[in-house]
C-alpha positions, 0 to 999 in steps of 0.5 A, a space after each residue: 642923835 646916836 642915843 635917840 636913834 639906840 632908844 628907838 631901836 631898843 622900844 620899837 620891838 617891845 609889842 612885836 613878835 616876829 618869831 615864827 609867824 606870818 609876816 603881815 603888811 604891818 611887820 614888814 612896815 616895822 622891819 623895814 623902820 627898822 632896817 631905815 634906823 639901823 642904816 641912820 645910824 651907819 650912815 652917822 657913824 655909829 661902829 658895827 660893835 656899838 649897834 650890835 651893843 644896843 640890839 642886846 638890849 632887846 629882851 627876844 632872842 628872836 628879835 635880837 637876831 633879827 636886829 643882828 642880821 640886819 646890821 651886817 646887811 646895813 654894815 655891808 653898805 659903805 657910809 657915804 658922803 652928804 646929806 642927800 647921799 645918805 638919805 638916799 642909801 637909807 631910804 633904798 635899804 628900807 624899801 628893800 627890805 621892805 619888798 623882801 619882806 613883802 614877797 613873803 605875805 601869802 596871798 589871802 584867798 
């Protein structure tokens, strides 16, 4: 499961460009997919090493800080316990960022 969820972290950033740009409704979707994979893969008990290892792979320095940032933020969460615990605490972790990112779309005029 681990090596699917690296795999999807490692392709999802292949067409996105989050280096000073406007953030739009769809960025904020991706990051917030994003922000869901990285706190899966905390709550599965991957090491904060082995996420930050994975996120190298990514060839954007932008993104790669982007991922990083991320992972501490997701690393700040203590892994909880059950099914239903975990699900909870990566769905919260997604729409927050989400919402985050969201507060940033200037309105259109």
């Amino acid at each position: 499961m681990k090596k699917i969820l690296c795999l999807l972290l490692t392709i999802f950033f292949v067409n996105s460009s989050y280096a000073e740009s406007e953030m739009t409704l769809e960025k904020c979707s991706e990051l917030s997919q994003m922000a869901g994979l990285i706190m899966k893969m905390r709550q599965d008990g991957s090491t904060m090493a082995e996420v930050y290892i994975q996120n190298a792979q990514v060839t954007d320095n932008n993104k790669i800080y982007l991922l990083n940032t991320l992972t501490k933020d997701a690393f700040t969460y203590s892994r909880r316990a059950g099914y239903t615990a975990q699900e909870n605490i990566i769905l919260d972790f997604q729409n927050n960022k989400f919402i985050n990112c969201f507060d940033t779309i200037e309105p259109i005029e």
